[in-house]
NUBANU-627009 format. One record per atom (N, C-alpha, C, O, CB): residue in one letter; x, y, z. Coordinates in steps of 0.05 Angstrom, whole numbers, plus 5000, padded with zeros to 4 digits. Each point is the difference from the previous one (the first is absolute). Glycine has a CB too. Layout:
<sekes>
AXYZ...
</sekes>
This chain:
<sekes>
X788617446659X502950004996X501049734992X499649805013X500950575020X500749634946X502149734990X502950105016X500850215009X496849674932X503449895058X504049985014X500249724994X498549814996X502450535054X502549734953X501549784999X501149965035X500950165017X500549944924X498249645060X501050035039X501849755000X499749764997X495250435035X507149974974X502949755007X499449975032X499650155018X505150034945X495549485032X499750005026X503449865001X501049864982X492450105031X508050165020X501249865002X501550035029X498350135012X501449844938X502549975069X500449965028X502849954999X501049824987X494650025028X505650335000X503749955011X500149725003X501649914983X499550525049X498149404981X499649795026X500149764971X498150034984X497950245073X506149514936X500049834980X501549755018X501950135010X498150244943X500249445053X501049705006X502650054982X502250045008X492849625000X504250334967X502249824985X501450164988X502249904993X495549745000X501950645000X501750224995X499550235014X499250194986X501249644976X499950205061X499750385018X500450194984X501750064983X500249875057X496050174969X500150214990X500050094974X500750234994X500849755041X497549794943X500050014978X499450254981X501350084980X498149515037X498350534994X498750244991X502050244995X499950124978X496149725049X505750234990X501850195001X503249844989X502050135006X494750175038X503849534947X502749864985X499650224974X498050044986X502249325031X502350734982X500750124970X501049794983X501849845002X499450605016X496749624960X500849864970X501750054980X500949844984X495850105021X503950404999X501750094978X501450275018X499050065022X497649764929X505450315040X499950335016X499150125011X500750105021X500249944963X496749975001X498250285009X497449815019X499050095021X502050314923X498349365047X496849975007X500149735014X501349804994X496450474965X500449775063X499749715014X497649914993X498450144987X504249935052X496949654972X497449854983X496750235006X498050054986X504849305026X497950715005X497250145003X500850284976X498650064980X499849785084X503150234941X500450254978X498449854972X497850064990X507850185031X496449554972X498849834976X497650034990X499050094979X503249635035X496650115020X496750094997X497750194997X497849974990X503849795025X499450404994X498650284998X501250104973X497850064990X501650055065X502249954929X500650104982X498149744968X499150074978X506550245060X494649444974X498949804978X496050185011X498450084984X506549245014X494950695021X497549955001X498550294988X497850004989X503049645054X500550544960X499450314986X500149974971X498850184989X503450105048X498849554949X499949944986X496549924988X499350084978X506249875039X493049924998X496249904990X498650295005X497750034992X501549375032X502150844990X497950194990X498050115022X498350164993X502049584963X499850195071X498250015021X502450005025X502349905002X492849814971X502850465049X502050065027X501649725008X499549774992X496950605029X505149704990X501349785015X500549965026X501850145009X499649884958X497049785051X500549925024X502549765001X500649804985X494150355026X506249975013X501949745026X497949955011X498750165012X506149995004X494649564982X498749895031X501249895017X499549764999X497550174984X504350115032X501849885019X497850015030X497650035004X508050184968X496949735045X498749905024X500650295026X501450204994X499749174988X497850615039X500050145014X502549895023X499750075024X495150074959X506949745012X502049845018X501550205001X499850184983X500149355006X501950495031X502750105005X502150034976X501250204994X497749595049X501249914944X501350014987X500250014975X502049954986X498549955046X497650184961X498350174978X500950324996X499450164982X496549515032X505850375008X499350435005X502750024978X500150234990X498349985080X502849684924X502650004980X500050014976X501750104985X499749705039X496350074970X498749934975X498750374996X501150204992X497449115016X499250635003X499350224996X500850295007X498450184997X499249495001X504550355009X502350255002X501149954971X499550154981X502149865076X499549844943X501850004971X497550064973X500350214987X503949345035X494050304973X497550074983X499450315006X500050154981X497749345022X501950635022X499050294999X502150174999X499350244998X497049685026X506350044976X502950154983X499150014973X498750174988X505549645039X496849944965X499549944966X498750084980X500750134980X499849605035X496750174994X498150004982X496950205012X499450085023X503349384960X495650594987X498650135017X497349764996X498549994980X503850615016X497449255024X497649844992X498849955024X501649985019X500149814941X495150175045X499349945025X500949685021X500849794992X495450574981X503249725054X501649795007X497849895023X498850185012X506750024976X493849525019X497249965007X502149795023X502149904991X492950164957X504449915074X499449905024X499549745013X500050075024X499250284966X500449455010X497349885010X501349735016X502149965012X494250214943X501149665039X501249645025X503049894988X500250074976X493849645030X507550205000X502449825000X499249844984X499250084978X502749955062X498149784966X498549764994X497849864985X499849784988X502050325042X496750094974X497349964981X499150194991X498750185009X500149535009X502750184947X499550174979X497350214988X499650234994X503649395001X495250125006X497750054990X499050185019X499250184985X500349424991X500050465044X498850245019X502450144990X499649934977X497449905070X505050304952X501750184999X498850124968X499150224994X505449535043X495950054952X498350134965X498450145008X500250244997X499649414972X497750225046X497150015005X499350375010X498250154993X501849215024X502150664999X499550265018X501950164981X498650194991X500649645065X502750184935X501850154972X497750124984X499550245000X504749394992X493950144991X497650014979X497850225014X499150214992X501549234989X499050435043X497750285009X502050275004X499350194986X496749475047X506050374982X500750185010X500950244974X500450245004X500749425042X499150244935X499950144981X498549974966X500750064978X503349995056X493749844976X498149914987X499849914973X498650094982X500250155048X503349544969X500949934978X497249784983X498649845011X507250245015X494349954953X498449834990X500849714980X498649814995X499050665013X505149584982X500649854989X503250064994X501150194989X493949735000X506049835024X503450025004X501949914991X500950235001X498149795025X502849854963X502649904990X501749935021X502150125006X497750144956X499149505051X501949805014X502949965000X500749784991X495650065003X505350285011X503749954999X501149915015X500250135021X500550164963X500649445014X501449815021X501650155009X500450184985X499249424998X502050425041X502650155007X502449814983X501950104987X496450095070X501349644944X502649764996X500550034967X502249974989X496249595054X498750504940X500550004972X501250314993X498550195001X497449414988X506450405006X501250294984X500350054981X500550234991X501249795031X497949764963X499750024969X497249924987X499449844981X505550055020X493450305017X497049914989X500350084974X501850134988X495149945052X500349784950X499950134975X497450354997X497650024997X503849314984X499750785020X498350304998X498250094978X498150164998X505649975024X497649714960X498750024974X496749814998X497950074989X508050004990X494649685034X497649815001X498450165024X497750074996X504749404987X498750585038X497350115014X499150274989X497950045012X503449735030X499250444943X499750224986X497249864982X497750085000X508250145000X495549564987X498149814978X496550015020X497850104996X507549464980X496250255052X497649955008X498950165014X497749915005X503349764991X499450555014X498650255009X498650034981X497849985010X505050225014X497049844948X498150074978X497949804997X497950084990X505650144989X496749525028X497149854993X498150015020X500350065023X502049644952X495450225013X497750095019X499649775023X500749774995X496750504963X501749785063X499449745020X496950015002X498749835013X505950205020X494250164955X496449955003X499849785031X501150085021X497649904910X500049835069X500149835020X501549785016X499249815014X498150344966X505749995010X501949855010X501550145019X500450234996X499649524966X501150105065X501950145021X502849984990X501350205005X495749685034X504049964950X501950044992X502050024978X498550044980X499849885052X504650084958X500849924966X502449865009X501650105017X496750344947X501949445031X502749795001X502449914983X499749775009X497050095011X505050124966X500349824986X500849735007X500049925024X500550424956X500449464992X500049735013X502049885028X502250105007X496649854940X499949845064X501649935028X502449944982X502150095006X494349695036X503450044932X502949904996X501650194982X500249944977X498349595027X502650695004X501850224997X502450065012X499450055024X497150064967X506049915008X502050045008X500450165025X499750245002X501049664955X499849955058X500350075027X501050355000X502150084989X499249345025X496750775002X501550294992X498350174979X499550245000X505449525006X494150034975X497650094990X497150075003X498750184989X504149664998X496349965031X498050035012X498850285016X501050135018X500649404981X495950504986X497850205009X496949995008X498249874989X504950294985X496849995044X496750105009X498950244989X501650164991X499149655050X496950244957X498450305000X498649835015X499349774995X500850604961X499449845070X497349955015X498150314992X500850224991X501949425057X495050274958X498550305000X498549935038X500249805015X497950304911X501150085076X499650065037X497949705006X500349895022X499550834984X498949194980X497749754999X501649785003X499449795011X497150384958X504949875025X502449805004X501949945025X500649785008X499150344948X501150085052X500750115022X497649955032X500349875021X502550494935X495349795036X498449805024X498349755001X498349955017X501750434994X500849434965X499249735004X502549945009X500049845019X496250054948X506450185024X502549845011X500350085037X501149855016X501950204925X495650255066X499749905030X498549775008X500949805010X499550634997X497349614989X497749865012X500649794998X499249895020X497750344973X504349634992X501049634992X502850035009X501349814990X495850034962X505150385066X502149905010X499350135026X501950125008X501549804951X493750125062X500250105012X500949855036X500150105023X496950184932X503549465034X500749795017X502950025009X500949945022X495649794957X505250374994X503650015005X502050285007X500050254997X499449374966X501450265044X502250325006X502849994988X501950165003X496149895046X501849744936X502449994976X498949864974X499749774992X504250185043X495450354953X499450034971X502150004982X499550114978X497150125036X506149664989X501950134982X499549794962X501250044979X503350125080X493849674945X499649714983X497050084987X498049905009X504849685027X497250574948X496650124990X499349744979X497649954994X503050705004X501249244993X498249774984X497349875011X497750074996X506849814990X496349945025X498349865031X496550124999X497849894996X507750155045X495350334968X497850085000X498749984976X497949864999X503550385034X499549894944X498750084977X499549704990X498850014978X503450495012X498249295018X498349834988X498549835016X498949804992X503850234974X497350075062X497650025014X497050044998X498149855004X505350245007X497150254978X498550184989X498449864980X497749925004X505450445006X498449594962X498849824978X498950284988X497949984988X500649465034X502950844979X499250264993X499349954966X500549824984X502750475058X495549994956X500049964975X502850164977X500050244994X494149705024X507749924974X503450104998X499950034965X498249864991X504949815057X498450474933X500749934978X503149984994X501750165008X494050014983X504549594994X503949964999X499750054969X498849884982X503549665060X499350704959X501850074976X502349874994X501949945014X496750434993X500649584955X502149824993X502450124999X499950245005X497349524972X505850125018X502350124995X502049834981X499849764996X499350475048X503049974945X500949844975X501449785006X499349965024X500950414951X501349455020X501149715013X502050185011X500049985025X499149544943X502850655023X502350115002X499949925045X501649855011X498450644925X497749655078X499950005022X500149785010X501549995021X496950334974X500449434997X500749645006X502949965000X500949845017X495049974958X505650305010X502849854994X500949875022X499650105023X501750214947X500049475029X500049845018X504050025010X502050004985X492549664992X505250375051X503450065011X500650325004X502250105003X499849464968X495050595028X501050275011X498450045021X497749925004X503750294956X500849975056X498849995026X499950385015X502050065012X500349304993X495850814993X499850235003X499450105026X499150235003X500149754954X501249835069X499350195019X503250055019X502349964993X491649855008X504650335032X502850045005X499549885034X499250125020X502750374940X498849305037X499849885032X502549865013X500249965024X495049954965X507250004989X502849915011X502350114991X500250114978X497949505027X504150365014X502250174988X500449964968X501150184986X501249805061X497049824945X500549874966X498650194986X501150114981X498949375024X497350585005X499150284984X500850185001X500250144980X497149775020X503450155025X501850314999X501850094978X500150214987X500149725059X501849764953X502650004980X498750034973X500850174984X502649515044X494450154966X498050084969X499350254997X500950154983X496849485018X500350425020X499650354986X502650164999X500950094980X494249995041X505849924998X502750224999X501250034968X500750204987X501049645067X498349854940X501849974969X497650154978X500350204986X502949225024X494350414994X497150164985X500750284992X500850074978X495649695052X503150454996X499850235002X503150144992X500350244996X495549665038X506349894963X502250164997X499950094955X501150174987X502249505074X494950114930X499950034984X497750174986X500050154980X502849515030X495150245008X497650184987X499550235025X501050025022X496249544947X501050615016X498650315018X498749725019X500049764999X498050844960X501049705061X497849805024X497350064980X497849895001X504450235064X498350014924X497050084985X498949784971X497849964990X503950625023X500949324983X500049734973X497249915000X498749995021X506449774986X494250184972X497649765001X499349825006X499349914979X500750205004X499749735031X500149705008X500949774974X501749824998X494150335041X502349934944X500949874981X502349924987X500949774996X496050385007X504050114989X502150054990X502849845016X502249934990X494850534994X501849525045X501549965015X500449644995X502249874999X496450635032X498549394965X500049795004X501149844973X500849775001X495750355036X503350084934X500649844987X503949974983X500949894980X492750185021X507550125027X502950015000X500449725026X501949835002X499150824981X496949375032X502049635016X497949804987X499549785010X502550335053X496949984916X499349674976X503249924988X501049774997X493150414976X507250115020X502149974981X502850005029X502250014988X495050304954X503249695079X502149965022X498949885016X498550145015X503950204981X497949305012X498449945013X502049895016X499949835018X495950154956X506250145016X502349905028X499150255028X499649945023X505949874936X494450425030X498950255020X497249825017X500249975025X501150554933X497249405032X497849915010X501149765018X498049905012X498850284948X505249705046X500149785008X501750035033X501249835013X498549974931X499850465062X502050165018X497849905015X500049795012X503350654971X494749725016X498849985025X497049754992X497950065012X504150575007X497749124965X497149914990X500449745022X497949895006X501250284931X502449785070X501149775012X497650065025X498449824999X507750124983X493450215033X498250115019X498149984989X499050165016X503250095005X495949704965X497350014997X498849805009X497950045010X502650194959X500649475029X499449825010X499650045027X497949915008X503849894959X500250335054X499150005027X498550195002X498049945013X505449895004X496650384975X497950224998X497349904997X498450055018X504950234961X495749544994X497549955008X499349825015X497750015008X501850154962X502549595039X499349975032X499850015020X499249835015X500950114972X501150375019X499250165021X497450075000X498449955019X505750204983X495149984971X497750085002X497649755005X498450015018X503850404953X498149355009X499249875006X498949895028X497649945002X504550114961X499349955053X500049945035X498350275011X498149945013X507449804992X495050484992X499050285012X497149954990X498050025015X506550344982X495249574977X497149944983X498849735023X498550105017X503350034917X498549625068X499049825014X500050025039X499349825014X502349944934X499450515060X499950145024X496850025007X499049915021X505850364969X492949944975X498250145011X498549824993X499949904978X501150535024X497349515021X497549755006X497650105010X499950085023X503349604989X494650334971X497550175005X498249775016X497850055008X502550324944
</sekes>
């Protein structure tokens, strides 16, 4: 079995409850997601967590939509994947951030089609617009990322591991359009909220990424709502990244 598996969790620091915030009328960010992700062509998992406060999430997802809905650790991702992948014997997956809503569907569609022969994973480049960023793992991948995080119980930072690993990965190129520099596509502060809301008021949730991206080349006052945050953003991550110490 191939899928697409959003992973994502009620429980956010810097915006609550982000997952369930409506973007437009009809659809909240997870709606977003599940409707962008049906889009590549293959089932679709929630990986969420088995918390309490998780049961909201997945009430609202099993109203909505009809897509499977997977369970697992809080905290540490990578076992929550890990047991998702067996439990429904996935062989090769389409990684979906919760936070990115404006993935691009069309590039992982792309990369579902190339071959991995002896590679665990497909990537594209690290230096891509925040929001852009993607994985394909296939299951080989999946249990070297246990066995080399089997020390932590907060997996939420998979970089760290995967270049731990030193796996064998291929990065797919992409057109510059995705580099552009001052756009910022994910959804972690109220500043994003106010971005997509305006995004989605103009385009479908279904738009192309592209298309999307190459209307804030041409409005880069729109883009300037919420870019101001990227700087702290990646040194948050930054700090969460210099946390895991093997």
């Amino acid at each position: 079995m191939y899928a697409s598996i959003i992973t994502a969790r009620t429980q956010s620091s810097r915006l609550p409850e982000k997952i369930l915030k409506k973007i437009n009328k009809k659809n909240t960010s997870i709606d977003i997601l599940i409707h962008r992700a049906k889009k590549i062509g293959y089932p679709v998992i929630l990986a969420t967590s088995k918390k309490s406060t998780d049961n909201d999430l997945c009430r609202y997802v099993k109203k909505n939509h009809d897509i499977i809905i997977f369970r697992g650790s809080e905290k540490n991702k990578i076992l929550r994947w890990y047991n998702c992948f067996h439990k429904f014997k996935i062989k090769k997956a389409c990684m979906i951030d919760g936070d990115d809503i404006c993935f691009d569907f069309k590039l992982y569609k792309k990369a579902m089609k190339t071959k991995l022969n002896s590679h665990d994973l497909i990537r594209y480049p690290e230096k891509i617009i925040t929001g852009c960023f993607m994985y394909i793992f296939k299951i080989s991948m999946i249990k070297k990322l246990k066995k080399v995080s089997k020390n932590f119980s907060d997996t939420e930072m998979i970089e760290p591991f995967i270049k731990k690993l030193k796996c064998k990965q291929k990065t797919l190129q992409v057109d510059e359009l995705y580099k552009s520099k001052n756009i910022r596509l994910t959804l972690d502060y109220s500043e994003d909220l106010v971005f997509f809301k305006k995004i989605f008021r103009k385009f479908s949730i279904i738009e192309s990424t592209d298309k999307i991206l190459k209307f804030l080349k041409n409005n880069k006052r729109l883009s300037k709502i919420n870019y101001f945050r990227e700087a702290t953003f990646v040194k948050n991550q930054k700090k969460k990244i210099s946390n895991i110490i093997f």
